[in-house]
N, C-alpha and C positions, 0 to 999 in steps of 0.2 A: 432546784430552780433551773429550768429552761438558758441556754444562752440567748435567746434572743429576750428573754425575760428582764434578764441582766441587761443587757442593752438599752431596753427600753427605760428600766430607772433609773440606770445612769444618767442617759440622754434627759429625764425630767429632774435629776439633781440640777446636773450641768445649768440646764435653761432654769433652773428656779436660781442659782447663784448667781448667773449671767446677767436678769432680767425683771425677776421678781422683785428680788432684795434691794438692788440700787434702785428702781422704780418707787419701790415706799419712800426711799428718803429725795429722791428727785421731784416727783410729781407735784407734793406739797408746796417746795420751793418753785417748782416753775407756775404753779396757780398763783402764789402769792407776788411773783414778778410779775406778771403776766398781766394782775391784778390793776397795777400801777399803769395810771391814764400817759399817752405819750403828750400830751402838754403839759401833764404838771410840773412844776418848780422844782421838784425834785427830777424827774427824768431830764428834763432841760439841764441843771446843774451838774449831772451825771456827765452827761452826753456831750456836753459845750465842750469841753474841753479834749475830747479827742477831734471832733471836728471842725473846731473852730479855726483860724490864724492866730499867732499871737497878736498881742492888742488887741484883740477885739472880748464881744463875752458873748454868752447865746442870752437868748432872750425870746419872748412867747408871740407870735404873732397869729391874728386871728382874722380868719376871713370866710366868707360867705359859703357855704354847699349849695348843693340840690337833692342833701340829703332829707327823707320826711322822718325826722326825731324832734326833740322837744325843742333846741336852738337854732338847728339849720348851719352851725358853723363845725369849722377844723381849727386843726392851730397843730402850727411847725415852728419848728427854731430858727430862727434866724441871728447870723451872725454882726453884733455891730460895733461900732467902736467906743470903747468904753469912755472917750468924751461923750459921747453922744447918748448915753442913756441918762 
């Protein structure tokens, strides 16, 4: 075998252990995150609590776009106080 032979399947070991491998077991997980809508109850539940202040809780709030899909709305978390929900 060639040295630059050698080189070149090295170089395709390398990148298949580098990129390939960890890609089958990432990709799946990032589809199935990815998955998950950002106003659901669970992402809100997730979320609330790094961004939130204490005493407060996140919570789903919903409002109008100009988007043309089937409700026309968004929805962000907002933080409120936990009397108050």
């Amino acid at each position: 075998m060639k040295p630059g032979t050698t080189g070149a399947v090295s170089g395709c070991v390398v990148w298949l252990l580098l990129f390939a491998v960890p890609g089958v077991c990432l990709v799946p997980i990032a589809l199935a995150l990815g998955g998950i809508p950002s106003g659901s109850d669970l992402a809100i539940r997730t979320v609330a609590p790094l961004i939130c202040p204490q005493a407060t809780n996140g919570a789903p709030y919903s409002y109008p776009t100009t988007r043309r899909d089937d409700n026309g709305s968004a929805v962000a978390a907002h933080c409120v106080r936990a009397a108050l929900q």
